[in-house]
N, C-alpha and C positions, 0 to 999 in steps of 0.2 A: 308434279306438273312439269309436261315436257315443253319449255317455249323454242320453237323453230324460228332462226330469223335468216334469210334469203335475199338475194337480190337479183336482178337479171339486167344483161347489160341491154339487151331488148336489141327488135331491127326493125321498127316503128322509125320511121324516118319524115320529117319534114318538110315539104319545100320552101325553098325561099320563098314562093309566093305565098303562101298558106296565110290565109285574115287572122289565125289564132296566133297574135302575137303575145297573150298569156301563158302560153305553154311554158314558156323556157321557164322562169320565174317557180311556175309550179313543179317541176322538174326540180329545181334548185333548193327546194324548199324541201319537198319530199325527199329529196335525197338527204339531207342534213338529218332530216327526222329520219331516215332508215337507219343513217351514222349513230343518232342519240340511242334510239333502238338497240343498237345491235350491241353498242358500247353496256347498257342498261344491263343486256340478257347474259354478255359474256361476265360483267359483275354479280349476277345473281345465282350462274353457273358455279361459279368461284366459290361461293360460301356453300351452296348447296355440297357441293362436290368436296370439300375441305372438311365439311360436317360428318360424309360418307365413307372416307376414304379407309378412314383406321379400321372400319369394318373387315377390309379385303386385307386378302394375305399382303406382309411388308413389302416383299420382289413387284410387286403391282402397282406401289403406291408413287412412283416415279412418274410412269408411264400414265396414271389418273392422273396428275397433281399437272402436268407439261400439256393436259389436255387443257388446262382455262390460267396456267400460271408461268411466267416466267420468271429467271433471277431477277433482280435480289429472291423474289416472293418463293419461289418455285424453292429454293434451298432454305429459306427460314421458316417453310410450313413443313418440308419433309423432316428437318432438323426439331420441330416441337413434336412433330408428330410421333418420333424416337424416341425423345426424352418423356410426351408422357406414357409410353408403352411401356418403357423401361422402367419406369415409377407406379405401374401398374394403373394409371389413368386412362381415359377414353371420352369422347365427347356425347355428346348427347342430344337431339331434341333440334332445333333450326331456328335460324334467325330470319326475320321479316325486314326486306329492307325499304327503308322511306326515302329513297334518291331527294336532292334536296335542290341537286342541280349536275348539268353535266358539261364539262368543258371537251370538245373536241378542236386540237390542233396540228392536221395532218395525222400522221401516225400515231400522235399521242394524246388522250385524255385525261382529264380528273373526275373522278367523280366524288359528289359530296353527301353522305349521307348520315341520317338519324337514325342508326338500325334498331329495331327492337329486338334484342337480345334476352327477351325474358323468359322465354320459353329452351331456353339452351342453357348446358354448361357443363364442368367435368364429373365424370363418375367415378366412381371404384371399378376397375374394369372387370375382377371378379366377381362383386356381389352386386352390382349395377346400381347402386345407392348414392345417390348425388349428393358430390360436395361442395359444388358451386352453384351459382343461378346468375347467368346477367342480368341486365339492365333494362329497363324500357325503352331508355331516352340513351343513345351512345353513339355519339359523334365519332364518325369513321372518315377518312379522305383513303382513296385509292387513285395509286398510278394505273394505268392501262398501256398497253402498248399493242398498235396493228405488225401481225407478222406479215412481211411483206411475201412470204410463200405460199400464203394459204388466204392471207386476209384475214385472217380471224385475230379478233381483239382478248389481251389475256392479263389479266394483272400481274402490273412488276414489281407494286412495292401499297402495303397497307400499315396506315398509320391510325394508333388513335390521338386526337391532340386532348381527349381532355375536359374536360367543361360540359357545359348542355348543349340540349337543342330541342 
């Protein structure tokens, strides 16, 4: 699934006299919800993309990985993703995420979610025989961060703390 998320700055203009004085309010509201949105898809890019990567040749995996991640994150997924190559592991299968809530503040968001990780985990990367399996229920909090050259929202940093959900 490809989710496109868009905005336009539009030339739909106003007048001060205009009787719809709900506008602005709905404006303000949709835009907060495009921000949650857009926060959501570049989170969901993240994992998709992360799950995909070790697929492509290693020289490529920079250049995918800077498409939805930034440092910290962006060096501590390229850096697992060596180690399990080098160990002969490779991931497997996709995680479902259950967003739990999303914080946007300026440039920066959290997002908090319940992922279902059950359908995912590591293989043998020669005999493709899985040696792990997540979880159903796996509390995840992710940093986010807007690049202010592009606008596009990218994880900076993914935690898990633990516990349920």
């Amino acid at each position: 699934m490809l989710l496109l998320v868009g905005c336009s700055g539009g030339t739909d203009q106003v007048s001060p006299s205009s009787p719809n004085l709900s506008a602005p309010p709905q404006e303000a509201s949709s835009a907060g919800h495009d921000e949650r949105s857009a926060v959501e898809a570049a989170y969901s890019a993240f994992w998709s993309r992360t799950l995909q990567t070790d697929d492509e040749p290693e020289d490529s995996w920079r250049a995918a990985m800077a498409a939805v991640a930034v440092d910290p994150q962006l060096t501590t997924t390229l850096n697992a993703m060596r180690a399990q190559k080098q160990a002969g592991i490779k991931v497997y299968g996709d995680v479902t995420a259950r967003i739990q809530s999303v914080q946007v503040d300026g440039a920066s968001a959290i997002v908090r979610d319940c992922q279902d990780a059950s359908r995912t985990g590591q293989a043998d990367a020669a005999t493709g025989d899985p040696k792990t399996v997540g979880v159903p229920r796996n509390p995840v909090s992710a940093d986010l961060k807007r690049d202010s050259s592009d606008g596009r929202w990218r994880v900076a940093k993914v935690a898990f703390p633990g516990g349920t959900c």
